[in-house]
C-alpha positions as CSV (number, residue, x, y, z in Angstrom):
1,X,-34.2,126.1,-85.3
2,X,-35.7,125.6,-81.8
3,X,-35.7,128.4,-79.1
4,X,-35.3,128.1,-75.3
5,X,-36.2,129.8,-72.6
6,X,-34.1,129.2,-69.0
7,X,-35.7,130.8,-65.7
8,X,-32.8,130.3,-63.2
9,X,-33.8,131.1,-59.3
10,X,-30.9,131.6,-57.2
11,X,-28.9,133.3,-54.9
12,X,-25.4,133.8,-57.0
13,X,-24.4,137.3,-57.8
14,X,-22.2,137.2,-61.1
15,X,-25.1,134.3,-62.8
16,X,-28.0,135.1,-65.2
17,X,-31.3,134.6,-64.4
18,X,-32.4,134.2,-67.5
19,X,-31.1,132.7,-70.9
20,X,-32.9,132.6,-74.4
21,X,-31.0,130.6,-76.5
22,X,-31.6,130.2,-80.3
23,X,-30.4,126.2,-81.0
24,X,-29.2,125.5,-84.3
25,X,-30.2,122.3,-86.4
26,X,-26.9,120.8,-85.5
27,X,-27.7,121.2,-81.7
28,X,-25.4,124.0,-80.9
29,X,-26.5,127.7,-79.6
30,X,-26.4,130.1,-82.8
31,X,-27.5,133.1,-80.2
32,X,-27.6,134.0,-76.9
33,X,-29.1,136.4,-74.3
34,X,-28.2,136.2,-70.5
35,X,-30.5,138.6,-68.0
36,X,-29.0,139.5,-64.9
37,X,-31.2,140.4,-61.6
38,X,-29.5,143.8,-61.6
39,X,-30.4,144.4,-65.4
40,X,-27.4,143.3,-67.2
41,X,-27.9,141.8,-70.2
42,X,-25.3,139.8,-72.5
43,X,-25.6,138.3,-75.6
44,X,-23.9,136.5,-78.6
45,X,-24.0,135.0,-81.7
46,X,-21.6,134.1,-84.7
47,X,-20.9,137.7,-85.0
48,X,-21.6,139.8,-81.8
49,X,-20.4,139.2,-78.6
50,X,-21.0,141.3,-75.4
51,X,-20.5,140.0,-72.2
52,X,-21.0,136.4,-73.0
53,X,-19.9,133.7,-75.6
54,X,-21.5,130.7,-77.2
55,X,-21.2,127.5,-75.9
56,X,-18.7,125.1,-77.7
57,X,-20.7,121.6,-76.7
58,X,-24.1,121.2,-78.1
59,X,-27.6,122.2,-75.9
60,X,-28.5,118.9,-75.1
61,X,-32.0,117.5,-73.8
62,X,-34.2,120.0,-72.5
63,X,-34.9,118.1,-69.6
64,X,-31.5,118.1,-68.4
65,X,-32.2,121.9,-67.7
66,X,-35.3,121.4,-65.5
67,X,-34.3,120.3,-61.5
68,X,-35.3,121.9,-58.0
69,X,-32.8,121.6,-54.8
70,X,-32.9,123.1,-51.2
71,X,-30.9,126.4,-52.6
72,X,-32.1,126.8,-56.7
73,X,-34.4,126.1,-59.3
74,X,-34.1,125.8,-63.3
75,X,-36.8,126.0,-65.3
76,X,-36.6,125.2,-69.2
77,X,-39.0,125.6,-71.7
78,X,-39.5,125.9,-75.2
79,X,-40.6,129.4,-76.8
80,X,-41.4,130.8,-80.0
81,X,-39.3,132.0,-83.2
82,X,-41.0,135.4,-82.5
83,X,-40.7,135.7,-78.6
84,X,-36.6,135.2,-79.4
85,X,-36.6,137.8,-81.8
86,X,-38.9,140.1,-80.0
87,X,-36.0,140.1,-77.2
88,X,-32.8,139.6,-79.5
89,X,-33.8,142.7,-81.8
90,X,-34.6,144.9,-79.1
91,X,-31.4,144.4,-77.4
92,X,-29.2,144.4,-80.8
93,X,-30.9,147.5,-81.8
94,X,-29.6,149.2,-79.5
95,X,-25.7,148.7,-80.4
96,X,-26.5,149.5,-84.1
């Protein structure tokens, strides 16, 4: 498994700011959480979805996520096993 972290600086209303994504051996997402400005948070996985879904095409290149233009900026880095789970347990505990 790898785990990603997605800072997303911008001015759109309805768009995350941050993702944590959990990326399976195979390349696709196995889980999910989105963080909203206003403190919305989705999330998913194979068997919970709230507000969000996983992606059907596989994560790609990390590098693909990192750029900088006049009006955003998106910042993509790897992260621990445990700094995922810290955040995806937390969040999922709460719906149990």
């Amino acid at each position: 498994m790898t785990y990603v972290k997605i800072e997303w600086i911008h001015d759109f209303v309805d768009t995350p700011e941050i993702y944590l994504i959990e990326i399976g051996y195979d390349g696709y997402e196995t889980k999910k959480i989105e963080k909203f400005k206003g403190g919305l948070i989705n999330f998913a996985s194979d068997t919970l979805e709230s507000g969000t879904f996983l992606s059907p095409e596989p994560f790609g290149e990390i590098e693909i996520y990192n750029f900088t233009n006049e009006s955003e900026r998106m910042k993509a880095y790897h992260i621990s096993e445990l700094e995922f789970y810290n955040e995806w347990n937390k969040i999922t505990s709460e719906i149990s």
